[in-house]
N, C-alpha and C positions, 0 to 999 in steps of 0.2 A: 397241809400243803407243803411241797416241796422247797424250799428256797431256790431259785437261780444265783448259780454261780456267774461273773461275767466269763463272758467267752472264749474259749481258748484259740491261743494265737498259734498258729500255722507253724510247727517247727518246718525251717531250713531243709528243703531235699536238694540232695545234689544232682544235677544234671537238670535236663528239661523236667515238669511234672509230665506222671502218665497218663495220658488220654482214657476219658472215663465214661464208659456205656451207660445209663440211666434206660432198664430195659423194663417195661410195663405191658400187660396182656389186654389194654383197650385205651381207645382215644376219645372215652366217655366221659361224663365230669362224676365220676365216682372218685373216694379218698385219694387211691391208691391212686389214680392217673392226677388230680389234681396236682398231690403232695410232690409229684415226679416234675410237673412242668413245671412249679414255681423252685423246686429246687436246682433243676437244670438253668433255669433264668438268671438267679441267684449267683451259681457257678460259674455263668457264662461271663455275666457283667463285670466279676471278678476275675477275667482272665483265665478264666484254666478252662483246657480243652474238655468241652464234652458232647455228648450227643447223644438227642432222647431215641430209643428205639421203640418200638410198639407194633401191637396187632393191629389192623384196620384196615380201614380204605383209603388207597393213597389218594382216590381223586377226590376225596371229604378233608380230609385231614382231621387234626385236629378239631374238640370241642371251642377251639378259639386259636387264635394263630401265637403261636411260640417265638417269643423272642430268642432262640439256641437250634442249633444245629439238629435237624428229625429224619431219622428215611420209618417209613411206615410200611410194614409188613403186611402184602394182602393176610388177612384172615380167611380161614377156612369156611367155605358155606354153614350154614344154619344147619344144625344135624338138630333130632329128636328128641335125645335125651341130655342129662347136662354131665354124665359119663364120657357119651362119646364128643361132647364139645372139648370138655376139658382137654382128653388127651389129644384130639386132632389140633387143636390150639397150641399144643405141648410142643407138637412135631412141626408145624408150619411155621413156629417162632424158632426152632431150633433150625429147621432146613434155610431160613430168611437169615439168622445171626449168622453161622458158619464163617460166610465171607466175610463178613464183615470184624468178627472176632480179634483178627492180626493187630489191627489198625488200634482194637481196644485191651489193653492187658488187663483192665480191671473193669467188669461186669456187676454192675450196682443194679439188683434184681427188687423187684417192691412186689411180686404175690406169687403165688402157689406156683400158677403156669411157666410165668418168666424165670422162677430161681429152678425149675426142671430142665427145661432149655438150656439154660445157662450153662448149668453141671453137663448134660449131653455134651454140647459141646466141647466145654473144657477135659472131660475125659477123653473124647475121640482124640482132639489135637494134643494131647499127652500122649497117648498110643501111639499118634501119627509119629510125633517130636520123635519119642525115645527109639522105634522102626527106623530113623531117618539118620540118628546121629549115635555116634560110640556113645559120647559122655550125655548123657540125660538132662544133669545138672549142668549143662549149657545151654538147655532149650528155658525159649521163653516164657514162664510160668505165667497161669490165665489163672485170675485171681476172680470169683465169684461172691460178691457181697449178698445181702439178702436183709432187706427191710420186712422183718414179721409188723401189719399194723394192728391185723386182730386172725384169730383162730375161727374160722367157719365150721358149723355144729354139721357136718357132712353123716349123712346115716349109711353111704354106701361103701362096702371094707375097701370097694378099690380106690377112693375118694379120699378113704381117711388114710388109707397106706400113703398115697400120694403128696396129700399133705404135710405129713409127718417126715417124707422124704425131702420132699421142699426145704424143712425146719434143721433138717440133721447134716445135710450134702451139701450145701454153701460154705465156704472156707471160712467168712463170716458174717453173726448176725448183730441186724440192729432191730432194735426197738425203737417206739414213740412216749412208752411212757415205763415209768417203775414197774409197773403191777405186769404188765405183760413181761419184762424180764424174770422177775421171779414167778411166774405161769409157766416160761420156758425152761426156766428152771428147773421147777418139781416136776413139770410133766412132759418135760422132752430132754434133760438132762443135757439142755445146750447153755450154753452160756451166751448173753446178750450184752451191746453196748447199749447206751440208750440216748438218743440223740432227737430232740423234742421237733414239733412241726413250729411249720410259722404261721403269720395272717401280714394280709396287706394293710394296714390300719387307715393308711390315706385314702385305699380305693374305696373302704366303705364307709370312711364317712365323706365321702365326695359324689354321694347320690342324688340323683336327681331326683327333687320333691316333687316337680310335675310329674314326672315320670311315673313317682310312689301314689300320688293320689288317684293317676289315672289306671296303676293294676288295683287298688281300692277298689273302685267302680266297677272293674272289668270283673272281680268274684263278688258282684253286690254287697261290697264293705261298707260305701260310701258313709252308711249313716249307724252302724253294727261294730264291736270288735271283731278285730282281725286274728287272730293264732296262727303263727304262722308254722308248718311242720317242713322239716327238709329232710330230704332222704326217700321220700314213699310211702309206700305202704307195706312192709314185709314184717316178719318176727322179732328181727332186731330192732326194730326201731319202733317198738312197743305199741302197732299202730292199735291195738283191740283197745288197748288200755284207755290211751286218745279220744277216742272215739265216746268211748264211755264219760268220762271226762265233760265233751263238747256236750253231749247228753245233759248233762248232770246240770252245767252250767248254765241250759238251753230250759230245763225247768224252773232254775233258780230267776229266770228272768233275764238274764243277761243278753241272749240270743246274736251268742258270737259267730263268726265265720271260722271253719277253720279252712284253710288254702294250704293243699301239700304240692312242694315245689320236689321233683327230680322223680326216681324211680327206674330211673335203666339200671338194670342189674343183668351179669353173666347166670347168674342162676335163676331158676324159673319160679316167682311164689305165687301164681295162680291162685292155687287153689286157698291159701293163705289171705289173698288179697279178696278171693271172691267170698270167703266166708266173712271179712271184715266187713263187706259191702253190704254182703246181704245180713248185716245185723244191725242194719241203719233205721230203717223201716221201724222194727223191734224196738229202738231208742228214741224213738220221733222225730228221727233223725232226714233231712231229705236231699239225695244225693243231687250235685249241681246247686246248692241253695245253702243247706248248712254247711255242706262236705264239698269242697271244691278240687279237684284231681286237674292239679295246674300242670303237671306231666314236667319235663325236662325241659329246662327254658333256657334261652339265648346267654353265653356268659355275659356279656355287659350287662344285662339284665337284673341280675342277682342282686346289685348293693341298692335296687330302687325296692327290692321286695323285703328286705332285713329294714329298710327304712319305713316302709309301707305298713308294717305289722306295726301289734300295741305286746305283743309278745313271740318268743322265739319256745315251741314245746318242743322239748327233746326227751321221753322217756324209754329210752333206750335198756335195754335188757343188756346189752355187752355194745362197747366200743374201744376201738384202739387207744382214739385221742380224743376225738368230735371237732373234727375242722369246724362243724355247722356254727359251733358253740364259740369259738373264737371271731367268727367274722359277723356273728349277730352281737356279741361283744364290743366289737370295733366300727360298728354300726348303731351304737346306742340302743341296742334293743333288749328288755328286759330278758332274762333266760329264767325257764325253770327246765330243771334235767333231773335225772335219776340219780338219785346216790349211789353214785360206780365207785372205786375207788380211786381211777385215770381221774376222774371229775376232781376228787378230791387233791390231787397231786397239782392241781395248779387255783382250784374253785375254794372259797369260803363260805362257804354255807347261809345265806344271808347279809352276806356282804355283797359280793359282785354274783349271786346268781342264789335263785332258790334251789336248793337240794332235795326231790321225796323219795322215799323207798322206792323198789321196783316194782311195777305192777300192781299199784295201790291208785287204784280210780279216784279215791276220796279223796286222799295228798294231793293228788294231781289237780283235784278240780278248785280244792283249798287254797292251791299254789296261785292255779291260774287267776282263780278269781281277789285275792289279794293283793297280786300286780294290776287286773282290771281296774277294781275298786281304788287303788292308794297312790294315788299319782305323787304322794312323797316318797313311797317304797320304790316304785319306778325311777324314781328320779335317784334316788342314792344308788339303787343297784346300776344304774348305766354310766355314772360315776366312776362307782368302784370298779368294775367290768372294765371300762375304757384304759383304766391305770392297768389294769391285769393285762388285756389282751398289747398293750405296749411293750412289753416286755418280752416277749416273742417274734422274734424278725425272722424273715426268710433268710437275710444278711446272716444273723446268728448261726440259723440251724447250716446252712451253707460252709460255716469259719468252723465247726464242730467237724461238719463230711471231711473237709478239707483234710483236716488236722488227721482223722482215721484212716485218709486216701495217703496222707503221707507215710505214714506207719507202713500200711501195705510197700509203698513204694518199692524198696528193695527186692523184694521175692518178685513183683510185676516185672524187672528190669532185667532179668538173666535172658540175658538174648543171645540166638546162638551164634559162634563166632563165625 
């Protein structure tokens, strides 16, 4: 585990701070959009100008109303494949930014879509600048940031070009955790800064118990453990594995519930999710009954379901950070996760959370059922856990942007005379 260092403080910029775009390709409660509202909040409360930009619907808005400055970009209608979504997302986030660009000299991008856009832009109005004026180096430089949280396993070449392009054409990148820096490293020969996520600690432990008892009752908990999974059901988020697991534990006597909360995803796993399903039956598994597909729920919602559970499964095949894992953390709720290495960078291994290999049904169901069984393991892990996930504030990660915003500052500020 990594140590934290305390925070760094904001060096001195002269002049006003520059106005700072927080630009995201959906107003879904997936990482990337989460990680973007609470840092924009974070920013806001502390005075410095910013403004979340996104794809969407302007008359939905937001997965929950944003305390910071939002214009929402209509999204492009539903296309067929997730080729043509990506780039018409690419083009309707760049044709929506444009105008609004001036107003932002620095372009804080968080996924594939938004840091494409970005660059479009900031190359056209470089073209435009240097066409407009003799000296070039008077025009306003548009500084494009670009938060990598994790690398998507893309099998189409225009996909993975895309991506790659993403990671190589932002002026600068950040990371969430070590190991994704040095991944950018070997295998995109970029250099990353690495500036960690937060959690809300008071919102989740400020859940409401009726609340928790009554989603209990609502996946037929009331009198069964609970496991609770977040995220869906797709490959990353090791749902076959899971599954097997609940199986396993569901022989042993135990006959937990598992309730998977969220699953909107830009990319389509159908076919991934339909073979999880149909492998239920197989395990004596009965969907609605052992397997609860709780779908994308209301955000206030969320700190009564982290409270509601007897455990938090996260075995995940790859993640950037695991927001899920910090705020079941900061919700008292036992965690077992994959042994990633991000995990390791903040997790101790039977201290504040259980660690199993990846893709190992038996760790998995060992893990679970040792938190079920040991209400004294439970009890020290949501201890230790709670002292961990404290140490991560959105305050923090916010005083870190800052300080990188300032750096930039100068090159943002050449403005033409």
């Amino acid at each position: 585990m990594t140590p934290l260092v305390p925070a760094p403080s904001v060096p001195p910029v002269p002049g006003p701070p520059v106005p700072i775009g927080l630009v995201t390709y959906s107003v879904k409660p997936r990482g990337g959009a989460v990680h973007t509202v609470h840092l924009a909040e974070a920013l806001h409360a502390a005075g410095y100008p910013v403004r979340v930009i996104a794809l969407g619907d302007p008359a939905v808005g937001f997965f929950r109303p944003v305390r910071a400055p939002v214009t929402i970009i209509p999204a492009p209608p539903p296309l067929p494949t997730l080729e043509e979504r990506v780039f018409a997302s690419v083009a309707a986030l760049a044709e929506g930014l444009a105008p609004l660009a001036a107003a932002y000299p620095v372009l804080h991008t968080q996924d594939c879509i938004s840091a494409r856009a970005a660059c479009q832009v900031r190359d056209a109005s470089q073209v435009r600048d240097a066409s407009q004026v003799r000296d070039a180096a008077k025009t306003q430089a548009r500084t494009v940031l670009r938060t990598v949280h994790h690398v998507d396993d893309f099998t189409s070449p225009s996909l993975i070009e895309c991506q790659r392009q993403a990671i190589i054409e932002p002026d600068h990148i950040l990371v969430v955790s070590e190991h994704w820096r040095d991944l950018l490293s070997s295998e995109y020969g970029t250099k990353a800064q690495v500036v960690h996520n937060g959690v809300d600690t008071a919102r989740f432990q400020a859940a409401d118990l009726g609340q928790a008892k009554e989603l209990r009752r609502r996946v037929g908990a009331a009198g069964r453990p609970l496991i609770l999974s977040v995220g869906g059901i797709e490959p990353r988020k090791g749902s076959d594995t899971l599954v097997q697991a609940i199986a396993a534990l569901k022989n042993a006597g135990r006959d937990p519930v598992l309730a998977v909360v969220g699953g909107h995803s830009f990319q389509d796993y159908r076919p991934y999710r339909d073979r999880v399903l149909a492998s239920l039956p197989g395990l004596g598994l009965r969907l609605d009954d052992d397997v609860v597909l709780v779908g994308t729920v209301p955000d206030a919602e969320l700190p009564a379901w982290y409270a509601a559970a007897d455990v938090l499964a996260f075995p995940s095949t790859k993640e950037g950070w695991g927001l899920a894992v910090l705020e079941a953390m900061s919700a008292g709720l036992p965690v077992v996760a994959s042994d990633l290495p991000v995990f390791r960078e903040y997790l101790t291994a039977g201290r504040d959370a259980l660690l199993v290999p990846v893709d190992d049904p038996a760790a998995l169901t060992g893990a679970l059922a040792a938190i079920l069984d040991g209400p004294d393991l439970a009890a020290g892990l949501r201890a230790a856990a709670l002292a961990t996930a404290r140490r991560f504030t959105w305050a923090r990660s916010a005083a870190e942007h800052l300080a990188i915003y300032a750096s930039l500052a100068p090159a943002s500020r050449r403005i033409t005379e």
